[in-house]
C-alpha positions as CSV (number, residue, x, y, z in Angstrom):
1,X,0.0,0.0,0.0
2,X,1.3,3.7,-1.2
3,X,0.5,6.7,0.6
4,X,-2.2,8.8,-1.2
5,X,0.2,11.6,-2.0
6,X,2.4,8.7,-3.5
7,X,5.5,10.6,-1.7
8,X,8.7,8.0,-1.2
9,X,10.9,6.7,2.0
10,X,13.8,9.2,0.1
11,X,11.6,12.2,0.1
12,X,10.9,11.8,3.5
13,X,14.6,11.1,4.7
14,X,15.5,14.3,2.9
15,X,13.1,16.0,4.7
16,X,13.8,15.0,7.8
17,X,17.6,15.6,7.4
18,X,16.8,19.4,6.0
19,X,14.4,20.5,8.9
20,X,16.8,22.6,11.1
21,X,16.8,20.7,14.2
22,X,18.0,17.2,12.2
23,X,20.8,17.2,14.4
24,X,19.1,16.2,17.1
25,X,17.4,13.3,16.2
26,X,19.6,11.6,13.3
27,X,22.9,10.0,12.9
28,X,25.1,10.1,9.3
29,X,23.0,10.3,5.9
30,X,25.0,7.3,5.3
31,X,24.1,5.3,8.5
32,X,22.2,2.2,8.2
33,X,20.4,3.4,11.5
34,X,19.4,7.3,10.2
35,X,17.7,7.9,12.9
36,X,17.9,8.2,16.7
37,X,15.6,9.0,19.6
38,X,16.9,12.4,21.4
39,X,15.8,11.1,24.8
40,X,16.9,7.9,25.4
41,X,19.7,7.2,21.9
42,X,17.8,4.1,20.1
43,X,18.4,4.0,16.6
44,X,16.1,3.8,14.0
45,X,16.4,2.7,9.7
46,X,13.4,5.0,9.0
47,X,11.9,8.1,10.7
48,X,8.5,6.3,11.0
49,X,9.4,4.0,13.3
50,X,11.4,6.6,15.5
51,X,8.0,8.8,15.9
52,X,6.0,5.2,16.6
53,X,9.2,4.6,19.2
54,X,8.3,7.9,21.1
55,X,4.5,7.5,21.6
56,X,5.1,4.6,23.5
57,X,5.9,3.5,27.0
58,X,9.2,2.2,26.3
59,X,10.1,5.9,25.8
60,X,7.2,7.9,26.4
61,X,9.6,11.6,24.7
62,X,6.4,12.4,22.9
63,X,6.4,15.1,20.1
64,X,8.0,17.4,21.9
65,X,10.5,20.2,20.9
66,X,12.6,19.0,17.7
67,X,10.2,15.9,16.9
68,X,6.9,18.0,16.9
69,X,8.9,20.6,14.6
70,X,10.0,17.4,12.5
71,X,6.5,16.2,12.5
72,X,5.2,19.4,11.6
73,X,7.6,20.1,8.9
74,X,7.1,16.6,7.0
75,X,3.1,16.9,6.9
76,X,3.7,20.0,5.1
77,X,6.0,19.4,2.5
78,X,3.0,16.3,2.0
79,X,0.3,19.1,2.0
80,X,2.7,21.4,-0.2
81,X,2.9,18.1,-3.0
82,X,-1.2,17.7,-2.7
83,X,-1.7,21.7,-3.2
């Protein structure tokens, strides 16, 4: 199943490594693991599963700060592609 806006894993890396606070919450554009939680250090392959990772109790960080910018950011580069 595609998303609706038919945008790819790629896209979405990109974005994620261009909103300003990327630092925060991702390792090396090279890196297997991409990703990484800013509150306790997992690492993630895609910046799905670090968002799922936070809304649970194993971590409980939330959308807080950089991750609420991040998830901000994302949805409208998707709104931007529907426009």
């Amino acid at each position: 199943m595609t998303c609706p806006s038919e945008v790819t894993q790629n896209e979405i890396d990109k974005w994620a490594f261009k909103c300003y606070e990327s630092h925060l919450y991702t390792n090396g554009w090279e890196d297997e693991y991409k990703y990484r939680c800013p509150k306790c250090d997992e690492n993630f392959i895609k910046v799905s599963a670090l968002l799922q990772h936070t809304e649970t109790l194993a971590c409980a960080a939330g959308y807080e700060g950089c991750l609420e910018k991040l998830r901000k950011y994302i949805e409208k580069q998707v709104q931007n592609l529907l426009e």
